[in-house]
N, C-alpha and C positions, 0 to 999 in steps of 0.2 A: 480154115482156122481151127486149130485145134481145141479141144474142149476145155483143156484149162488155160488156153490164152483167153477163151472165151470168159470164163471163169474170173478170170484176173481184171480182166477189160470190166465187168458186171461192179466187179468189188469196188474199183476206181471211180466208178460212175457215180454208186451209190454214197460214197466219202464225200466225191464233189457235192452230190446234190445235199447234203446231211450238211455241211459246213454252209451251203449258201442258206438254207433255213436257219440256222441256228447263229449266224450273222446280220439274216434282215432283223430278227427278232431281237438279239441284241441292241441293233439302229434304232429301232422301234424303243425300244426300254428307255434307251439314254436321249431322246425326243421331247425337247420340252415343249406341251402344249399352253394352247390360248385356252383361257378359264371366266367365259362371262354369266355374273350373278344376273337371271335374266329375271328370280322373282324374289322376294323377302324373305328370308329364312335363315338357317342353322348353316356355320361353315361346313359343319360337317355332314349335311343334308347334302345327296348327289341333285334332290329335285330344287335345290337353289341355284346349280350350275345345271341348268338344261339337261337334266338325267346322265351326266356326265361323272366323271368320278370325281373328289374331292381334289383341290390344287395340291400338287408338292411343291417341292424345292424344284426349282428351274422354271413353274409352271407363272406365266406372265397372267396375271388376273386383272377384266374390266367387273367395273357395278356399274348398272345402269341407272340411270335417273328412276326415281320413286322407288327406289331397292336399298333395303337396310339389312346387310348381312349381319347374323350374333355370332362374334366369336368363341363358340362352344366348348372348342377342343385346343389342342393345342397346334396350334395352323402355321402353313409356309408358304411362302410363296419368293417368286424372284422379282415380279413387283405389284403395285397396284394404281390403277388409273381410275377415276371417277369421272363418271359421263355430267355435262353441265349438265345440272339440272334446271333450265331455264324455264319452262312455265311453271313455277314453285313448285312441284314436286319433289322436297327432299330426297336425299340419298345417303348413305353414308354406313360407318362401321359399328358397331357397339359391342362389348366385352362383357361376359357371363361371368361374374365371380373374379378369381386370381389366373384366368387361362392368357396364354401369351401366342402372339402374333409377331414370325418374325419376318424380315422383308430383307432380302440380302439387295435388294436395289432401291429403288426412286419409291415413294410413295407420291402421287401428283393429284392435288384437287384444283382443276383447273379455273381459270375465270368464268364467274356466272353471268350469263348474259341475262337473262330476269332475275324475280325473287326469289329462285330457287336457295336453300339451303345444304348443304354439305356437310356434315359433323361425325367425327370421328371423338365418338366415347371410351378412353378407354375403362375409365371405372377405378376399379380395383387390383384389373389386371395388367399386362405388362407385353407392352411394346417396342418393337427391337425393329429398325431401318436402316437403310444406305443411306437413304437422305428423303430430305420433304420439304414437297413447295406445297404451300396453300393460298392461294388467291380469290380474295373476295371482289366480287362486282360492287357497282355504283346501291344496288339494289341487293344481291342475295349476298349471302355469307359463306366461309366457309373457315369451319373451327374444328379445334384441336381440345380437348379436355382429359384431363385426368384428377383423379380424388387423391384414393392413398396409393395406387398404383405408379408407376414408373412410365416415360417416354424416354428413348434413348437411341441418339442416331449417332454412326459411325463419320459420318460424312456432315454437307451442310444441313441448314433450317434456310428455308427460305418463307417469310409474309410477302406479302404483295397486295395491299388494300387498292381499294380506286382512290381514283382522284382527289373526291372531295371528303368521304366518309370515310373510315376506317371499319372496314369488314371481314380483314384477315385476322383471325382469333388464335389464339394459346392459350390456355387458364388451367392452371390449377384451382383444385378448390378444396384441399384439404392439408394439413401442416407434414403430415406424411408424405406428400407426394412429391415423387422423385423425377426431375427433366434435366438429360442429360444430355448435349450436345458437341458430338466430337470435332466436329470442325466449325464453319464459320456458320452466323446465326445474321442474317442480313434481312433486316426486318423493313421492307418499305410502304409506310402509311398502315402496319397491321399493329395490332393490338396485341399487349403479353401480359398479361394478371397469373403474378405468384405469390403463391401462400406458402409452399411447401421449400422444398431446397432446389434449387437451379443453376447447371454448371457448366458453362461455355467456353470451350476449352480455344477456339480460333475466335476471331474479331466481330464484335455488336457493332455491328454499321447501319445502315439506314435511315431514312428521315419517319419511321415510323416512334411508336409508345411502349416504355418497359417499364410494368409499374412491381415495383418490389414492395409489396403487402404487410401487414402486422405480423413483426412476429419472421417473418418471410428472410433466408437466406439466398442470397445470387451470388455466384463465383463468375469472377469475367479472371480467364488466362491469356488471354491474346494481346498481342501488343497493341491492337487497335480497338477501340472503344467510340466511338464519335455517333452513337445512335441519337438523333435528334432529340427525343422528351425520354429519361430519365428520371422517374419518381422514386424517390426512394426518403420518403419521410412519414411515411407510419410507424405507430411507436414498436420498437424492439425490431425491427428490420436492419440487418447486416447486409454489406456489399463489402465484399473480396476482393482483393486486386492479387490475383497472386501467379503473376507471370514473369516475364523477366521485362524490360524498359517497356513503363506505362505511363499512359497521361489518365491521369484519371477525369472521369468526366464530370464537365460542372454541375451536369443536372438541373432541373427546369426553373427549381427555386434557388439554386445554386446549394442546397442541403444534402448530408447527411445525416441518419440518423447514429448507425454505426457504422462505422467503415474500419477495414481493417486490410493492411498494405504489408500482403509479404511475399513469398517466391523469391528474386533476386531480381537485382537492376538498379534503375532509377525508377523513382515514381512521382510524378509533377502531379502537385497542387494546385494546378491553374483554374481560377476563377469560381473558385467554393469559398463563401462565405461561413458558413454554420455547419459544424457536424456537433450531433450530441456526444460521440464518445469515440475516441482513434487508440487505435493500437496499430504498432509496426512491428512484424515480426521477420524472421527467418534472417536472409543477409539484404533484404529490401533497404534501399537509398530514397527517403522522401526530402522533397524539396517544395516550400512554400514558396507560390508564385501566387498569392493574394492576399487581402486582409481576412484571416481566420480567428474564427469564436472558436474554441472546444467549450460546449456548456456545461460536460460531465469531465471525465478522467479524459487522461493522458495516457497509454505504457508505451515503453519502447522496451523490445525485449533483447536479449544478451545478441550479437554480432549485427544487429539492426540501426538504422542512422537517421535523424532528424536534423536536415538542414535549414535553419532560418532565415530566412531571405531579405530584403528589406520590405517587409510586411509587416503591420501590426500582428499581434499574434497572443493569443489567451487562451487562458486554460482555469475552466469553473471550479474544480476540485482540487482531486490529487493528481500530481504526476509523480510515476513512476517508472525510474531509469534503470533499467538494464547492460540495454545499451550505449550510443553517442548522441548526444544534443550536442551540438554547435551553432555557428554562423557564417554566414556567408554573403560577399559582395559588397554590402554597404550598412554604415549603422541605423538605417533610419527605421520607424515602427517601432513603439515601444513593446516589449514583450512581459504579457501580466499571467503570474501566479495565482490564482485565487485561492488555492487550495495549498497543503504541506507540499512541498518536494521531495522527494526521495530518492538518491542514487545508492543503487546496491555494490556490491561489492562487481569488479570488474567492469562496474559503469564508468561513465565519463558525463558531466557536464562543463563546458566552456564556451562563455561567451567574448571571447576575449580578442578573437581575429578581428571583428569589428565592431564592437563595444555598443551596444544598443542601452536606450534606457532602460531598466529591469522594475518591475512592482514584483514583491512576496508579501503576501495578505495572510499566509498562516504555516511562515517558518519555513526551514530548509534544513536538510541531514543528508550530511557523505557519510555512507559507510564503508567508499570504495579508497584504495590505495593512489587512486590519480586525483590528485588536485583537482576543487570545484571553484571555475575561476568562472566571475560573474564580470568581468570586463571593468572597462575605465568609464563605463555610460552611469550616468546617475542612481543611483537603484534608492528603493525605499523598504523597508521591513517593517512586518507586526510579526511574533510572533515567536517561536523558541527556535534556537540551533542546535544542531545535534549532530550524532555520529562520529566517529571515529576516528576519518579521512579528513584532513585542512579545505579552508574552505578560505577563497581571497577574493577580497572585494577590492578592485586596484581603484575604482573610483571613490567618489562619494557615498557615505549611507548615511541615510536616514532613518533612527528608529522614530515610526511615528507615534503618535497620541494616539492612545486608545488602549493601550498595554504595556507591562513590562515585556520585553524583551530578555529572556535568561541563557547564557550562552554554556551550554552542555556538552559542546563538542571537544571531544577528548584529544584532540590532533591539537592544529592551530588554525587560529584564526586571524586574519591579518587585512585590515582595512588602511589602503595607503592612504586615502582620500579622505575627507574629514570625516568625521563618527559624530554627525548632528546627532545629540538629543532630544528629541520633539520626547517624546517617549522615556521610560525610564531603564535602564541596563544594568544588568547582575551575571555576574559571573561566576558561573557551578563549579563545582568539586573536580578538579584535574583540568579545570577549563585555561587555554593558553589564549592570548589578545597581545596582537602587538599593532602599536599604533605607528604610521609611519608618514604622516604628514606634518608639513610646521606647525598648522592648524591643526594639533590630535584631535582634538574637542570642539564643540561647540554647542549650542542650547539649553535650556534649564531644566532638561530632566534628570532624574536622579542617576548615580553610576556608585552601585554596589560592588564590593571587592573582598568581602570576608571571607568565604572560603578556601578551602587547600588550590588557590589558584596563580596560574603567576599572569602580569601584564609589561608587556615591554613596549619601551618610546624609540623605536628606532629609526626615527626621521631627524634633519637640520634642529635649528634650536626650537623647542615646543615647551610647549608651556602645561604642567602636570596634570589633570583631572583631578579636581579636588573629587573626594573618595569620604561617603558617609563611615560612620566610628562602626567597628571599630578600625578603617584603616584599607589598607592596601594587605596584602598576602607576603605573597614575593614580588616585587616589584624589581627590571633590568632598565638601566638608561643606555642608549648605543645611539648607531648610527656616529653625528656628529656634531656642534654647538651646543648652546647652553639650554640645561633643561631647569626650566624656572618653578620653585614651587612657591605662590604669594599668597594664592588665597585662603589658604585654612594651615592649621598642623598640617608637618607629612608625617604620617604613621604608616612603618610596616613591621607588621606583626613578626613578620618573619626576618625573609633575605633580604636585603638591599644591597644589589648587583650595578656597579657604575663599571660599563668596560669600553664606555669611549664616550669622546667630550665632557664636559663639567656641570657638578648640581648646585647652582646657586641658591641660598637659603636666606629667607630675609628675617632682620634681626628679632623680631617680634613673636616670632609662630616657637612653641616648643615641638620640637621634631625629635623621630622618636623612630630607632629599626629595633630589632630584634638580634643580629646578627649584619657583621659591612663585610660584601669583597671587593675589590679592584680587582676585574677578569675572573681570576680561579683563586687567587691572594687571600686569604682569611684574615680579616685585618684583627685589630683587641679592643677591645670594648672601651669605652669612655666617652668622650665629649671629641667631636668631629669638624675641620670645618678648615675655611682658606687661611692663609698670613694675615686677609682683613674680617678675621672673624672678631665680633664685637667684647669688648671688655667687661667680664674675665674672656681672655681669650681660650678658644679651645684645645685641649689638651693634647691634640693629634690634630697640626695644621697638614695641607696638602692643597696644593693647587693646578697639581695635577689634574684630579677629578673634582676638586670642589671651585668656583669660580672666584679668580683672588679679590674681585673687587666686593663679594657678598659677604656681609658682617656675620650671619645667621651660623649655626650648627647645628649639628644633632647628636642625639646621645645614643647610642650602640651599649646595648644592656649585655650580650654575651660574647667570647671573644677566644681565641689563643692565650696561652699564658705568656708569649712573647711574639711580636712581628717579626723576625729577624728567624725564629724556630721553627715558623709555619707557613710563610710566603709562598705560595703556590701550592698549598695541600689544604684542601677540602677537610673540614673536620669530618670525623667519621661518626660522633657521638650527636645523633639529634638532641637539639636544645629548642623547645619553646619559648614565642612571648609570653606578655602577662594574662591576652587574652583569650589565651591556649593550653591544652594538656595532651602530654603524649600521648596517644591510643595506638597498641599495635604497631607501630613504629610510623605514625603520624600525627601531625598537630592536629586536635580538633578542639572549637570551641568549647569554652568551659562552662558558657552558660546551656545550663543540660534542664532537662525536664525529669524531675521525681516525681512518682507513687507511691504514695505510704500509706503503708495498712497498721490502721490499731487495733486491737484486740485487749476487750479488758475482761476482767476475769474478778468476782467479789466473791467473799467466804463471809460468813457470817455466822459467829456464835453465841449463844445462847445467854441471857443476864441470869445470876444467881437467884433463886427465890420463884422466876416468872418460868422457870422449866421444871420447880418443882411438882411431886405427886403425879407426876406421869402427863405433864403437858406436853401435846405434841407443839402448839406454841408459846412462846415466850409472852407472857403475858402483861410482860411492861412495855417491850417493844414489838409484840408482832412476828419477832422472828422466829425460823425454824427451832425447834429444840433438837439438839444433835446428842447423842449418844443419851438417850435417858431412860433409863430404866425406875422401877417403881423408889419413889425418894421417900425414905424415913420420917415419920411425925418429927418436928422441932430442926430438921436440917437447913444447912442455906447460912450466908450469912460467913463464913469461913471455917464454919466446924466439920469437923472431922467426924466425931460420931454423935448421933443423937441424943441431946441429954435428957429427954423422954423414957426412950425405949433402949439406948445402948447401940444401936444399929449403926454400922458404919454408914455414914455420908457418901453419895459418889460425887466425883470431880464436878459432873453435869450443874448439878444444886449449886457450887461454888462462882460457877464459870462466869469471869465477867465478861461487859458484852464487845466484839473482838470485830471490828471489820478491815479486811485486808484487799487490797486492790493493787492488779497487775495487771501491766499496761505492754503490751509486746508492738515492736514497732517496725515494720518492713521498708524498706528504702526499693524501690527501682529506679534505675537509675537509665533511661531510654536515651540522655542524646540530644543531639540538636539537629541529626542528618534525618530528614525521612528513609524510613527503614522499607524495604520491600524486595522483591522476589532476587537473589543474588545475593544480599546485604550478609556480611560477617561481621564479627565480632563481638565484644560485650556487650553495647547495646541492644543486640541478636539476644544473647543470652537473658540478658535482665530483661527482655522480651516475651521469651522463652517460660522465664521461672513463673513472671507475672500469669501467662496464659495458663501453667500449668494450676495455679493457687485458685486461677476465679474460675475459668471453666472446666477444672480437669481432665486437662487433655496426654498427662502423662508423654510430653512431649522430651524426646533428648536433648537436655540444654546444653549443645555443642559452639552454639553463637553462630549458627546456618543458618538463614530463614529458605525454606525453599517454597515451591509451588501446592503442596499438603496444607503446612500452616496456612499459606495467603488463602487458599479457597474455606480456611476456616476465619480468619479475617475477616474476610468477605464478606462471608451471613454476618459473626459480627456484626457490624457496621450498617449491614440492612435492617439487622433486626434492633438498631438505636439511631436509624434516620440521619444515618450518615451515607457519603458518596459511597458507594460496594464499589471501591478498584483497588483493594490488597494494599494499598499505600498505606505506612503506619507514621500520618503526618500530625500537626500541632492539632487539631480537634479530635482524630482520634487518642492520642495520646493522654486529651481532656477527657475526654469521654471515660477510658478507663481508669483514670484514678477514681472519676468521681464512682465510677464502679465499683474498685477496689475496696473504698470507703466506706461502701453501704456495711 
């Protein structure tokens, strides 16, 4: 062989041999070894793991019984197994500070067969797993803690208590701390105390204990929930349901304290008696399948759904709608308001699929564009209406005893079913009422109608709501039959709109509009009434819209200058009753409230003779002496020059004695509307001027009240023992003249 095959041959050898090293050693690197803590100490201590090197990533880690490893550093491992510790010889993990511990596999603390205990601390720091079982013996434990630090597994949780005791532990025990659980948390006969926030993203199953603490947040996402004991009624403790179709759990006393239902789905009610406060959020679908208290608030938030079920169903405070309230299935369970209602704009409330009986104990306001229909079931109110959006009560209401009742709602309002009286009813400024039952009325509380409001009877024949003076507003009769008015005057201040069936008037009452139309028809003014209207008979018969067999009329004070010129044209010229004055191009009562400031003003000058010789006072009456310079021996008395000394007299010595008095007088003129944040017009203004005179506020009397003024109001009214809410009603009003006056 030649010397450079030989050569070649050598070269070839040495590659072989060079790769097979540089290959085992490789094997060797990517080699994950076994890692057991065989005495107490520091993760990052080799003489913890038998003079071996610290675990990495891949490296499988045992701790022996009586061996408590510190998490010192920041450690890995691919898993960890703890040795029973059965003759009680604890074992376990504990964490130094914020250092973190991650586990890409299983963490397993197995069952104890004595009183050995097992406890994994992590403190402050922060731990990261594939998953963890922890199973407690009849005798030992084995637990899981963390303060303000984090647990967080990718995978399950698994408890596993014995038999008869509950030995498998979880706890938090500080408001910070963070347990985070990516898949299923199956907790059998173990034990879960949280303070902090806790979120289980797959299903709480098991026959063991989950108690949600003071204060304490728990998120369940999983469709399944069915953990045996459920606590969750310490005060300020929320539970989450925010997955997609859930049954929420009834929990041990059947309570929540807060609960809060959102993600998307369905979310069943079943067999929860009491929560203190619900919120439904995101596009979540809840459905009551039990009799439910809410003892605090209500919300439903905007694409979110409350379905009522045939359940009783209550609500302590406020509810507030964003979203849908309805009903479903059946009308039985009466469903109570304790509190205001409030649907916002693109909410919805409707009870009207299956009409349940309804309590409202303190009022209701739509501000939304969808009708608030409160069904055909009985309902009862205390309390004010409000908002924007119409609101229909197709059954019965009842306003009850205990309050007026003032209807502010700017839309309409329409009760088909009778409008009992228990209670008294007023109806506010732009407020619409249409009654649409034969029975419009019924019981002996009072039913106010003076303001810029109208009320319409649009049911079969009904008989009118007698209406305290001064009267009705605008008043429409429709629908169809005879609308009877017997028992007082009919007074309306205003319009008196008949656009279908007839108004019988009986002969005795003097009845009295403002303005008549038939439909859009502008009729003319004078004396009104059928062919058997009583003798003298009235001037304009009609038995069209008047009933021919009633004797009665009424007298129409303003009019067209002919029927025949104006039939179906609206005058365009507003005209007031007697007990009205245009404002702005509105009727407003004319009984107003004034503020008059006097201011008097006296002069006083000086009597001849008692200012002479240089008195600064007047010596017969005490008064000032005005212009007096030194007076001549013998003056006074009407001379002109001294006839002593020759000296001219001045005026002063002559002057007799002059008192003049002026009286300057201010009128404010505020109104009969309570004024407050939004209010225009004059009464704004004579508002405006008055604040500007008493307390100098150099305000621009524009006839604006805005949110400046009112917070100047405000003190006002604090600082003279009146209610501080910007309102400028009948006692502040008092209040400032008698201010004005001082």
């Amino acid at each position: 062989m030649s010397k450079i095959l030989k050569n070649v041959l050598f070269s070839v050898g040495m590659f072989a041999f060079v790769f097979a090293i540089v290959g085992a050693l490789s094997t060797n690197k990517a080699e994950a070894y076994a890692r057991t803590a065989s005495v107490s100490g520091a993760w990052g201590d080799t003489a913890t793991w038998g003079n071996n090197s610290v675990p990495v990533a891949g490296d499988t880690v045992t701790i022996n019984a009586a061996v408590t490893v510190d998490v010192d550093v920041t450690a890995v491992a691919a898993s960890i197994v703890f040795v029973d510790p059965a003759a009680g010889a604890g074992n376990g993990l504990t964490f130094t500070g914020t250092n973190t511990l991650t586990v890409s596999g299983a963490i397993t603390v197995p069952l104890s067969s004595g009183v050995g205990t097992t406890t994994i601390a992590v403190g402050t720091g922060t731990l990261n797993a594939g998953s963890v079982s922890i199973t407690g013996g009849a005798s030992g434990i084995g637990s899981m803690t963390v303060s303000t630090g984090s647990i967080t597994t990718t995978g399950n949780f698994t408890l596993a208590g014995a038999t008869a005791i509950t030995k498998a532990l979880l706890t938090s025990t500080d408001a910070d701390s963070t347990i985070s659980i990516g898949g299923n948390f199956v907790n059998t006969l173990g034990t879960v105390t949280n303070v902090g926030t806790m979120t289980i993203t797959g299903n709480l199953t098991g026959a063991g204990t989950v108690i949600n603490d003071t204060n304490a947040s728990l998120h369940l996402n999983g469709t399944t929930n069915t953990v045996t004991t459920l606590t969750a009624t310490a005060g300020g403790n929320t539970v989450t349901y925010g997955g997609t179709a859930q049954t929420v759990n009834p929990t041990t006393a059947n309570t929540y304290y807060n609960l809060i239902l959102e993600g998307s789905g369905a979310k069943t009610l079943t067999g929860i008696t009491t929560i203190n406060g619900m919120q439904i959020n995101g596009t979540a679908v809840a459905t009551t399948a039990a009799n439910i208290a809410i003892a605090a608030n209500l919300i439903v938030s905007a694409g979110a759904t409350l379905h009522l079920d045939a359940y009783s169903f209550s609500v302590g405070t406020t509810s507030t709608i964003y979203g849908t309230v309805d009903t479903t299935t059946a009308a039985t369970g009466t469903k109570t308001f304790s509190g205001l209602v409030t649907v916002y704009s693109g909410g919805s409330f409707s009870l009207t699929a299956f009409d349940p009986a309804t309590v409202f104990s303190a009022g209701v306001t739509n501000n939304s564009a969808t009708l608030m229909n409160m069904g055909s079931g009985a309902s009862t109110l205390v309390g004010n209406i409000g908002g924007t959006g119409s609101i229909t009560w197709e059954g019965a209401l009842e306003v009850l005893v205990g309050g007026t009742t003032t209807n502010n709602n700017t839309g309409t309002v329409t009760v088909t079913g009778t409008l009992t009286l228990s209670g008294g009813w007023i109806q506010g400024t732009n407020s619409s009422l249409v009654l649409g039952s034969t029975t419009a009325t019924a019981g002996a509380g009072t039913f106010v109608a003076t303001l810029a409001n109208t009320v319409t009877y649009s049911g079969a024949a009904q008989t009118i709501q007698t209406v305290a003076t001064p009267g009705y507003y605008n008043l429409i009769l429709g629908g169809s039959g005879v609308k009877t008015a017997t028992a007082s005057d009919l007074i309306v201040n205003q319009t008196l709109t008949i656009n279908a069936g007839t108004l019988s008037l009986a002969t005795a009452n003097t009845n009295t509009a403002n303005k008549l139309y038939f439909v859009t028809a502008y009729q003319v003014s004078g004396t009104w009434g059928s062919t058997g209207s009583a003798t003298p008979a009235a001037t304009n018969e009609n038995d069209t819209y008047f009933t021919a067999a009633a004797d009665g009329m009424i007298t129409i004070a303003t009019g067209p200058v002919s029927n025949s010129a104006n039939n179906g044209n609206i005058a365009a010229i507003i005209t007031c009753g007697p007990a009205y004055t245009l404002v702005n191009g509105a009727c407003v009562a004319t009984v107003v409230t004034t503020i008059t400031e006097v201011t008097t003003t006296t002069t006083t000058e000086a009597a001849a003779g008692g200012c002479s010789g240089g008195n600064l006072f007047n010596t017969s009456t005490g008064a000032a002496c005005v212009n007096n310079p030194t007076v001549p021996v013998g003056c006074g008395g009407g001379k002109l020059f001294s006839p002593v000394n020759g000296q001219a007299c001045p005026a002063s010595a002559n002057t007799t004695v002059t008192t003049t008095t002026t009286t300057t007088t201010t009128t404010y003129n505020l109104g009969t509307l309570t004024l407050k944040n939004g209010s225009r017009g004059e009464s704004v203004k004579e508002l405006q001027k008055l604040l500007n005179k008493v307390l100098k506020l150099g305000l621009v009397e524009d006839g604006k009240l805005g949110p400046k003024t009112i917070a100047v109001i405000k003190k006002w009214q604090k600082d003279h023992n009146l209610v501080a809410d910007g309102l400028v009603g009948a006692k502040t009003k008092a209040a400032m003249k008698t201010e004005a006056e001082k």
